[in-house]
C-alpha positions as CSV (number, residue, x, y, z in Angstrom):
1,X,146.0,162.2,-22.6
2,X,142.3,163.3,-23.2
3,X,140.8,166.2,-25.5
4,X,139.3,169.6,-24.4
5,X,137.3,171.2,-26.6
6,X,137.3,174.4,-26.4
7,X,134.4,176.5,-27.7
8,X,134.6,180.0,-29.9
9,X,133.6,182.1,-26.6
10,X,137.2,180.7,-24.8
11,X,139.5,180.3,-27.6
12,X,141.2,183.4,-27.3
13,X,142.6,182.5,-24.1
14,X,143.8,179.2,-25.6
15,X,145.5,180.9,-28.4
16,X,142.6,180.1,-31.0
17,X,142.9,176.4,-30.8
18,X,139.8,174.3,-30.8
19,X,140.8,171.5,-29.2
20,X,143.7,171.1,-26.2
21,X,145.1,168.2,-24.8
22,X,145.6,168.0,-21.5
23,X,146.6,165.2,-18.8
24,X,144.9,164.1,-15.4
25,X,142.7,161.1,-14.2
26,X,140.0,163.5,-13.1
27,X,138.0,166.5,-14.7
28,X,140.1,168.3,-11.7
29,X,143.4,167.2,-12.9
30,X,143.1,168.0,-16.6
31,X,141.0,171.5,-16.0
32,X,144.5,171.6,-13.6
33,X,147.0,170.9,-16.0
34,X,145.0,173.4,-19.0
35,X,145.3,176.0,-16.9
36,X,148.5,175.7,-15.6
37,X,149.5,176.1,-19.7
38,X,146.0,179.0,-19.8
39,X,146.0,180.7,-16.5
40,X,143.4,183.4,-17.8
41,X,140.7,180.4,-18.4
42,X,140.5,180.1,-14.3
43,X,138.3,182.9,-14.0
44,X,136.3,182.2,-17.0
45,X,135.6,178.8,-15.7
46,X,135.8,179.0,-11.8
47,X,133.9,180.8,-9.0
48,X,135.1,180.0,-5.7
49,X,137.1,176.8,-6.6
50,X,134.1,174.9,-8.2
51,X,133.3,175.0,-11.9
52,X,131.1,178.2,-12.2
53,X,127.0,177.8,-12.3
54,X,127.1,179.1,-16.1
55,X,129.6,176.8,-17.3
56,X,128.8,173.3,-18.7
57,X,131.3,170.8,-18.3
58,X,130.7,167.1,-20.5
59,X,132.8,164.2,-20.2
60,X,131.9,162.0,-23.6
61,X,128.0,163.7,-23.5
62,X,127.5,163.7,-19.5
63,X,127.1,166.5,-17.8
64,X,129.8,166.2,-14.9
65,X,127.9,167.8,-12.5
66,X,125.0,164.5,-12.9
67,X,128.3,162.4,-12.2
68,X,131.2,163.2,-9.8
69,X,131.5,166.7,-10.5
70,X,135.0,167.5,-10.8
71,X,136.4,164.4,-9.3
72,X,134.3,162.7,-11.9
73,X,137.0,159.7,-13.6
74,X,138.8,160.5,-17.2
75,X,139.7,157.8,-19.2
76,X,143.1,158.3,-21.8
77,X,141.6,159.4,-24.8
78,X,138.6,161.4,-23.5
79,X,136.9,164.1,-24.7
80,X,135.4,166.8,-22.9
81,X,133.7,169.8,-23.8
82,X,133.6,173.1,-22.3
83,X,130.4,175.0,-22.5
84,X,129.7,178.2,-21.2
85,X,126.3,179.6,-20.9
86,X,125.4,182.4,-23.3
87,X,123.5,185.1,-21.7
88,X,121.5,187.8,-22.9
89,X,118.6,188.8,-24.8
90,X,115.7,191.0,-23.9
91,X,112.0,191.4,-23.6
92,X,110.8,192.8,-27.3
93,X,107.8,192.8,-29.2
94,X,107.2,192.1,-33.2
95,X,105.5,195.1,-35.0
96,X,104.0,193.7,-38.2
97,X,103.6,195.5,-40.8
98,X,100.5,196.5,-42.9
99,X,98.6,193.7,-44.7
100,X,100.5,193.5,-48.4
101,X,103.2,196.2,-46.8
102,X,107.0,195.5,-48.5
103,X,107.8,196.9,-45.0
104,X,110.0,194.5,-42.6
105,X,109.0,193.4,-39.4
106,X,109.8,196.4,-36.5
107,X,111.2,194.7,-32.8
108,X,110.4,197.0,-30.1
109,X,112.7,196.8,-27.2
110,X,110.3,197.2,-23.7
C-alpha cells in the first residue's frame, strides 16, 4: 500500500483527508484504485486518459512525467504527491504613495 497526498485544492473530493492510501504497482494502478473510492477526482486530474498538463504528479520527489509517466513503478510504502497548478493572477501596477505619506501602496489592475 503507498500514500497519496492529497493537497487543500482536492481535499474535498477526498472527504477532507490529507493523505489516502491506495494500492497498485504503477502510478496508473493506484490513481485507479483512488478513484474508484473518489470518482469526482478523474476530472480534476485527467484530460483525455493522461494526467492533465496542469497537474503535477511526484513519486518520492520525481516528477513522473521525467520517469515512466503513469506506468512509472510504485514501491509498497510510497508516497506520492498530487499537485495541481494554481492559476491566476493579473497584470497590475504598484502606485506609491507620496514621499512620508501614511498612505498604503494602491495596485492598479491594467
Amino acid at each position: 500500500m503507498s500514500s497519496i497526498r492529497i493537497p487543500p485544492a482536492l481535499r474535498a473530493e477526498v472527504g477532507g483527508e490529507a493523505r489516502v492510501d491506495a494500492d497498485g504497482e504503477t502510478v496508473r494502478e493506484l490513481l485507479d484504485d483512488l478513484m474508484a473510492r473518489f470518482p469526482n477526482l478523474r476530472e480534476r486530474i485527467f484530460a483525455g486518459g493522461e494526467i492533465a498538463s496542469f497537474v503535477n504528479v511526484y513519486v518520492e520527489g520525481e516528477d513522473v512525467r521525467t520517469l515512466r509517466g503513469l506506468d512509472t513503478p510504485v514501491s509498497d510504502g510510497s508516497t506520492v504527491i498530487l499537485l495541481p497548478a494554481m492559476a491566476g493572477g493579473s497584470r497590475a501596477s504598484l502606485a506609491m504613495p507620496a514621499s512620508g505619506s501614511r498612505a498604503l501602496p494602491v495596485i492598479r489592475l491594467k
